[in-house]
N, C-alpha and C positions, 0 to 999 in steps of 0.2 A: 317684369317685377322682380324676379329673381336676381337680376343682375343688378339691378338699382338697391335690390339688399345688401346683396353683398360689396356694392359701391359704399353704401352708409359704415357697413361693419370694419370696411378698410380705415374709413376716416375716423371713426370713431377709435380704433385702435392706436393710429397715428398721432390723434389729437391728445388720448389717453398719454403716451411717452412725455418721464419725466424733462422740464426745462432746470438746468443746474447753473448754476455759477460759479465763478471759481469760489466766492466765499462760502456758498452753501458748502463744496465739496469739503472747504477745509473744513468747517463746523461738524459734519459726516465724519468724516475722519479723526478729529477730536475728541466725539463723545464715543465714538465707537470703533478707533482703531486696535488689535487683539494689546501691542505692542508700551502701547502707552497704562493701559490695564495693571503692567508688571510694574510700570514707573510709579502709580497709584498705589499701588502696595508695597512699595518702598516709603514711602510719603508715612502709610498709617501704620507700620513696621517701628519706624524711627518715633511717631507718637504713643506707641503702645511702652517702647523702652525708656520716653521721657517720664509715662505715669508711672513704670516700674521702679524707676529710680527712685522717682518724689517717696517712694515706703522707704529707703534705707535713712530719712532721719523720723521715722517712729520708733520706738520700742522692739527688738529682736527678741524673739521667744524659743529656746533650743530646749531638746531634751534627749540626751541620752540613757540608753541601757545596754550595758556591757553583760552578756549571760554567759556564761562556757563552763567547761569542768576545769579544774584545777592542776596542773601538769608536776606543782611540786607539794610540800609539806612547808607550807610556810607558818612561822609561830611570832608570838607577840608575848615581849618580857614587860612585865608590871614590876617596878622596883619595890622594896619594901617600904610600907607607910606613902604611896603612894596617890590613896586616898583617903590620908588622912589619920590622925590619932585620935583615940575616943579613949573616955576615962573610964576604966574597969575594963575595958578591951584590947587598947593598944594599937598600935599600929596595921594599916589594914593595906595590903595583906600584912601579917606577921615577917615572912620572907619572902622573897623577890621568886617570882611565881610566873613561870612561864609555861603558855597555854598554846597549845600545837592545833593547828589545824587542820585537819585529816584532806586526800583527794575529795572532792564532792563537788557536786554541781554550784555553784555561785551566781550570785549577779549583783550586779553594782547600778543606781541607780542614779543622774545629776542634771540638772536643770538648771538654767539662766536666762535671766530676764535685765539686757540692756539696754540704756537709755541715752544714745549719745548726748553727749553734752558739747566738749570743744570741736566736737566732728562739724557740725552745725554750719558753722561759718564754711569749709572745703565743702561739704556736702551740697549747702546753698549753690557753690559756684560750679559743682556737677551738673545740678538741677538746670542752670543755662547753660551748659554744655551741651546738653543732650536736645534742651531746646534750639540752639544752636544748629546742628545737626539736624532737628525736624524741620530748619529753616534751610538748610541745604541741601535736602532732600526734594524739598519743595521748589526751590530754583533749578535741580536737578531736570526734574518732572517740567516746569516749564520751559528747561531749554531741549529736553527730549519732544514737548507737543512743535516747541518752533520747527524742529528739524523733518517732524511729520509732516508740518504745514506747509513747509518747501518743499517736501517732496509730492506733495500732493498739487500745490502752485504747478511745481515743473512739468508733472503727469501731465497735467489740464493745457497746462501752455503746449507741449509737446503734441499733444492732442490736437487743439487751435492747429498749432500752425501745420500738421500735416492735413487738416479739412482745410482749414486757407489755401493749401496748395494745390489742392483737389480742383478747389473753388475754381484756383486760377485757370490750371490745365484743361478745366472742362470748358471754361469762358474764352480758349484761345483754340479749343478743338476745331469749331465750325468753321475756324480763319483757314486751318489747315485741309479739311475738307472742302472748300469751297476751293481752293488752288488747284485739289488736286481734280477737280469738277472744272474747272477753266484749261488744264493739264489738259486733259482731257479731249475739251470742244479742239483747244488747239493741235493736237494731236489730227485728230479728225481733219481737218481743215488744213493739213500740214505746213502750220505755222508754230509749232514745236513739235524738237526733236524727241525721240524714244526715250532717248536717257534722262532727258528733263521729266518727261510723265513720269519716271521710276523714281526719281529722285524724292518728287513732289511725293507720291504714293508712300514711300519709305519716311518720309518726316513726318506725316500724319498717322503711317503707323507707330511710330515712334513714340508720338506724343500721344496713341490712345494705349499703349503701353506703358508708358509715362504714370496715365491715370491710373492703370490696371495695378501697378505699383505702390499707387497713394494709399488705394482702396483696402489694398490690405494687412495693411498694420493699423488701421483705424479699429478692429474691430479687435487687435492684442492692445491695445494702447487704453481701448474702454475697458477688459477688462483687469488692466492691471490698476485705472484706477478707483475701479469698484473695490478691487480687495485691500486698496489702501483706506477707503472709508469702509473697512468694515462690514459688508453686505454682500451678497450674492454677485459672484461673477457678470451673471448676464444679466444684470438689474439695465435695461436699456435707458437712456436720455440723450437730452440734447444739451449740446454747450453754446454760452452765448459768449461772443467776441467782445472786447472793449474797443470803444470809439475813439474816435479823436486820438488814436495813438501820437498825434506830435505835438499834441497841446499839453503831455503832462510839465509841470515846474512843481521844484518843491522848494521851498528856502532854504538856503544852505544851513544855517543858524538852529533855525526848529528842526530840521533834521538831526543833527547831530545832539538836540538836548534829546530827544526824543529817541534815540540810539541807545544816550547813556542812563535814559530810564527805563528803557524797557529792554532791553539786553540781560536774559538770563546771566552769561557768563559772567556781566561784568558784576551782578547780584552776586554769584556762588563768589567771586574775588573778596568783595567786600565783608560775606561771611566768614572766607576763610580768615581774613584780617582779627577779626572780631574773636574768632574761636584760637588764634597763633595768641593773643593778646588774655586771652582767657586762660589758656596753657600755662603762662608762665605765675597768674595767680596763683592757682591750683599745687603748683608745683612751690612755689613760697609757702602754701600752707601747709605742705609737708613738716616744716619745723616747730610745726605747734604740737603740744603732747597731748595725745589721745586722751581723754576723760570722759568716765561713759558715769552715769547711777547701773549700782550694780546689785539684782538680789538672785544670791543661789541656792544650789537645795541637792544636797549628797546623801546617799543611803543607802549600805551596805545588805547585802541578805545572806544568811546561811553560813556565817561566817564564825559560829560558835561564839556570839556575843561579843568575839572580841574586838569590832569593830564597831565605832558608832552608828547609828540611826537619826534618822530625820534633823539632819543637822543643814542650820538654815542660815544664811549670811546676807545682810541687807550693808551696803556699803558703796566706797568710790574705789572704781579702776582705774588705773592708769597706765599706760604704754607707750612707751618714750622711747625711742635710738638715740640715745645721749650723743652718738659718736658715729658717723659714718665715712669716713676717711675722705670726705670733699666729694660724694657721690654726687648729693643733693645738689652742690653747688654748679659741677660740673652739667650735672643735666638741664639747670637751670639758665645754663649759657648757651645752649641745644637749644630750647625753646625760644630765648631770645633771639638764635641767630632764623630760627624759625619764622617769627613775629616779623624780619629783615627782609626776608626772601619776599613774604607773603605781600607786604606794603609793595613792593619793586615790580611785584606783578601785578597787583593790583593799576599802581602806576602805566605801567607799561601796555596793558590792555586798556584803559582809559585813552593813550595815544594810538592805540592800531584804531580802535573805534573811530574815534578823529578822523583818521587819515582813511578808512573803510568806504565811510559816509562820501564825504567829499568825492572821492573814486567812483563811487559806485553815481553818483546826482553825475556828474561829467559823463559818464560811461550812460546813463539811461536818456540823457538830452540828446547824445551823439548817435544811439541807435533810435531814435524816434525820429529824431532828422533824415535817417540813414531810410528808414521806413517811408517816410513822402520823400524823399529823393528817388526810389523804387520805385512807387506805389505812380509818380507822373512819366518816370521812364518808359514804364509798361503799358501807361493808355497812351502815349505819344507810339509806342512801338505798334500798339497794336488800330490805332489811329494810321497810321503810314502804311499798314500792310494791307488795310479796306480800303485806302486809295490806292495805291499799287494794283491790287485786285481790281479796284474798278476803271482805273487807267487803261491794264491787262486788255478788260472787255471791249474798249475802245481802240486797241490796238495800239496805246499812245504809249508803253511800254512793252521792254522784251520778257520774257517769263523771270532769265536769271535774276529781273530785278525783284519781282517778287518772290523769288527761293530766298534773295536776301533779306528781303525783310520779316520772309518768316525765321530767320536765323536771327535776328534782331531780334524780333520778341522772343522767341528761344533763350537768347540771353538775359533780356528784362526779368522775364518767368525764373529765373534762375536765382538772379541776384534780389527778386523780390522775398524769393523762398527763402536766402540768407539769411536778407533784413528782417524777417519775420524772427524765422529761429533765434539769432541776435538779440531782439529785442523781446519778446519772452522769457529769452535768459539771461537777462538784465532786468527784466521785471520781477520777476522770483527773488532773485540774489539779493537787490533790491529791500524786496519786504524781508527775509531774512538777518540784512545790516543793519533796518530798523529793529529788528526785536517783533516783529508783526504776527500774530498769530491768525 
């Protein structure tokens, strides 16, 4: 009974282990890679400074106060009749009368309140700038999760294909064991010689070294790509392989629109296009003259009266550089040649994509092909080495013919292993040229 429990609690443990995909892993790795997290607050960084901006066409509200002691003897002359002549008095003051102002503590007090007015129009075109920018921020961040998603593709494939190799190695072991069992009888029977039994013994051991090999990178391989989804190193699962490896096709045509729609970079190009062309706006509205509604508000203290108080100004500003020796203009040709560069790359990444897609559809037919050209090598190889063997037994062949044909499958196992790698990294790459997440 005991042992039938502990039978139950194995399976149950076993059956427990997560089963993954490669898509689930990219999804894992999407919402919870630490890496993409930073990309995310880039994103809401860039819309925190577009709402910032949207305040610089409200009303500005400033207020200074200047306080300190006084370092000189500064005075103030009132001419005479300076405020004035009154009848029976005369002129006020009578004589020109000046009023010193002693060291002492002072403060000065002014306040403004602005309301852009011709800013408006530049300001509006900041406001999509900035939106601009939270828009390539965001194709940023999309093409950072793509490059996660590859690398997590690659993880998973790399994974695959060193358990496909496993797979293989262990499915060609009992061929080598059994030789070296036939080795053996024939030894005994002295119908083979010494060196053939070691021979046989050494390629079997070989090949369970082979596997001793496989086995352990499987378990660095799982956890580097748990830490790429985010989660615990030894989060155990299983991976499942994709079928039909030589059945994929994709149409050339839909491929390539499907490239040039979903391809961060060629997004961030497009942006930049957008925002080089936005630039040279901005900078034309440089020539327009500043016009704000203006009301201020000055007020001297402790200044022996002879400075005014609560003196208030409701009116229009204006600020103008009448004259900048061709600054403007020149910078203006900066931008444009800007706006130049930016379209040409724009252009130019349009045709790598092109020609990416294309490459990449030839390049993924050619290792699936490559994969069933392997995948019937290896059962013909290993098909020839159980008749060989069972030939052996009937004495209808010599040994060295089946050393060779375990060198035969030796080689199938090999170039299968290729075709594997090959074609998982043309699978990746693959979803990567489409923009695939």
């Amino acid at each position: 009974m005991a042992s039938l429990g502990m039978l139950a609690r194995a399976q149950d443990s076993t059956s427990s282990i997560e089963t993954l995909t490669v898509d689930q892993a990219v999804q894992y790795a999407l919402q919870k890679n630490p890496a993409l997290r930073t990309a995310e607050l880039d994103v809401e960084k860039a819309g925190d400074n577009l709402a910032a901006f949207r305040t610089s066409r409200l009303p500005s509200i400033k207020w200074n106060v200047l306080s300190g002691q006084l370092l000189t003897k500064p005075s103030v002359t009132f001419d005479r009749g300076v405020f004035g002549t009154y009848p029976g008095v005369g002129p006020v003051p009578g004589d020109e009368t000046k009023v010193h102002i002693p060291r002492r503590l002072t403060a000065m007090v002014s306040g403004q309140i602005l309301q852009p007015l011709s800013q408006q129009y530049r300001l509006g075109l900041g406001v999509k700038a900035h939106d601009l920018e939270r828009q390539l921020e965001g194709a940023r961040l999309a093409e950072r999760r793509a490059v996660v998603a590859e690398q997590v593709r690659k993880a998973y494939y790399r994974l695959l294909e060193t358990q496909s190799a496993l797979e293989s190695v262990e499915q060609s072991l009992p061929f080598y064991r059994e030789t070296v069992r036939l080795a053996t009888v024939g030894f005994k029977l002295e119908t083979v010689l010494q060196s053939q039994r070691l021979k046989a013994e050494a390629e079997a051991a070989s090949v369970e070294l082979e596997a001793l090999k496989l086995r352990n990178p499987i378990a660095t391989q799982i956890e580097a790509l748990n830490e790429l989804m985010g989660r615990p190193v030894d989060t155990p699962f299983r991976t499942v392989g994709v079928r039909h490896i030589a059945e994929d096709r994709m149409n050339p045509e839909e491929s390539i629109q499907t490239a040039l729609t979903q391809r961060p970079e060629l997004r961030q190009a497009s942006l930049r296009v957008q925002q080089a062309n936005l630039d040279i706006r901005v900078k034309r509205s440089e020539y327009i003259p500043d016009v704000s509604l203006a009301l201020t508000y000055n007020s001297a203290f402790n200044f022996q009266n002879a400075l005014p108080r609560n003196v208030a100004t409701a009116g229009v500003l204006l600020d103008w550089e009448v004259f900048d020796w061709g600054r403007k203009k020149q910078e203006l040709n900066a931008k444009r040649h800007t706006a130049t560069q930016a379209r040409v790359a724009e252009e130019a990444l349009d045709r790598r994509i092109r020609v990416e897609v294309a490459q990449a559809l030839r390049q993924c037919i050619e290792a699936a092909q490559r994969v069933k050209v392997s995948t019937l090598s290896q059962q013909a190889a290993r098909q020839g080495l159980r008749e060989q063997q069972s030939a052996f037994g009937r004495e209808a062949v010599l040994l060295k013919d089946v050393l060779q044909s375990q060198t035969n499958l030796a080689s199938a196992d090999d170039e299968h292993r290729r075709a594997l790698a090959a074609y998982w990294s043309t699978r990746a790459e693959m979803k990567r040229i489409l923009g695939e997440q």
